[in-house]
C-alpha angles and dihedrals in degrees: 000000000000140000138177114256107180131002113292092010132101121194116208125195108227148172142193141178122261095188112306088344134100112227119195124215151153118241114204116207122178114203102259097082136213087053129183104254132226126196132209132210122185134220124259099285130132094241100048119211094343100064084067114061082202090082101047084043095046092050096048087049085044089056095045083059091048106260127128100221122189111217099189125163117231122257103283090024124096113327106344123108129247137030138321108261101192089240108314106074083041089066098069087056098063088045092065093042083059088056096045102056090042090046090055116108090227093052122074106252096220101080147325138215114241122215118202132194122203105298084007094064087050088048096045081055101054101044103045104009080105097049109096086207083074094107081183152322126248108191113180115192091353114162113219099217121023099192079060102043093040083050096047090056101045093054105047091042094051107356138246097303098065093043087056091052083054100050086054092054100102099045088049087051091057079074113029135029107233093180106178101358087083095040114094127176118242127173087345102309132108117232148185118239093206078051097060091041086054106031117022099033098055086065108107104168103178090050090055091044081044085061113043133037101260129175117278115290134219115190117189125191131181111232095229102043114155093209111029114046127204099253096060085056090073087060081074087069097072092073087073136240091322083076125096132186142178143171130234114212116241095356125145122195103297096045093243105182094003088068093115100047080056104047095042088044091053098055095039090068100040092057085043086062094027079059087046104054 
């Protein structure tokens, strides 16, 4: 199946295999081929890439510029198949995403840029920060540290006693079986409270960046984001001057109404560093 969707540009429905899953996607070519690929990991959300219209509109602008740009849900998002892995199986996903598009006979094999949206720019870093075909990161609306932005709201929606009952969920566990007293449903899934304790909130991106050489990093935050402050957002500095980062004005979480400065910011980075290689 595929079908133009602006001029110069051709949409492709596509899937892959994480492991034994099936993950579902859109690739995105623009006529000029081979062309330097982009991929795009979504936040955590039921739905995947297709609940937010800024991913489908980022990879057509991406296309008029001359990038082919993957747009794919996470396994238990969207379309894909399997569970919700709170941000490490999901890794391997986006591992296999990476080695499609530049497996892809339209996309130049050397390299690709990688786009992140909130859990999926800690993911996108963990999975690729060490592959030198990385040409560069684009987090937006990222947080550096999740023990500390999963904290941070807990506290300020229902206090510090309640953050300290949650941090006590797994060993309680180890005894009795809360079953759904400790699930709560976020963005359309369905979680484990003990889950995010042991597995999200053990993903510290800037202190892996802080660690290794990575490509070059942009970081974008909206100034009025309802998840991620800006003060977590200078945690991103100590990775170090091949982090960049910029605010958008007036902007919450999903960028609404500053869609276009991030969009255009976002590109124009990336063919500051495409120029560059």
């Amino acid at each position: 199946m595929q079908d133009r969707c602006e001029t110069r540009i051709m949409k492709q429905a596509v899937e892959f295999h994480s492991g034994s899953l099936i993950l579902q996607g859109e690739l995105y070519l623009p006529d000029r081929k081979p062309a330097p690929g982009i991929l795009v990991c979504h936040a955590m959300h039921a739905e995947g890439f297709r609940w937010l219209p800024l991913y489908r509109l980022f990879a057509e602008k991406a296309c008029e510029r001359g990038f082919a740009c993957l747009l794919f849900d996470l396994r238990g998002c969207g379309q894909s198949q399997g569970t919700f892995d709170y941000g490490w199986g999901e890794q391997e996903d986006v591992r296999a995403g990476f080695e499609f598009l530049l497996s892809h006979n339209d996309v130049a094999p050397s390299g690709a840029f990688v786009v992140g949206r909130s859990l999926g720019g800690t993911i996108a870093l963990y999975a690729l920060a060490h592959d030198q075909r990385v040409k560069g990161f684009a987090l937006w609306a990222t947080p550096p540290d999740h023990y500390k932005n999963i904290r941070n709201f807990i506290v300020s929606r229902y206090g510090r006693l309640r953050f300290l009952s949650f941090l006590l969920l797994p060993y309680i566990e180890r005894f009795h079986d809360l079953g759904k007293a400790v699930r709560i449903e976020l963005f359309g899934l369905t979680l484990r409270l003990t889950e995010l304790r042991r597995k999200t909130m053990t993903l510290q991106g800037a202190k892996l960046l802080s660690k290794i050489e990575h490509p070059p990093v942009l970081v974008l935050v909206g100034e009025k984001d309802e998840y991620v402050t800006l003060g977590e957002m200078k945690e991103w500095e100590v990775a170090g001057g091949t982090v960049r980062s910029q605010t958008l004005a007036d902007a919450g979480h999903t960028f609404k109404g500053a869609e276009d400065s991030a969009i255009l910011a976002t590109l124009e980075w990336f063919e500051h560093l495409q120029a560059k290689h």
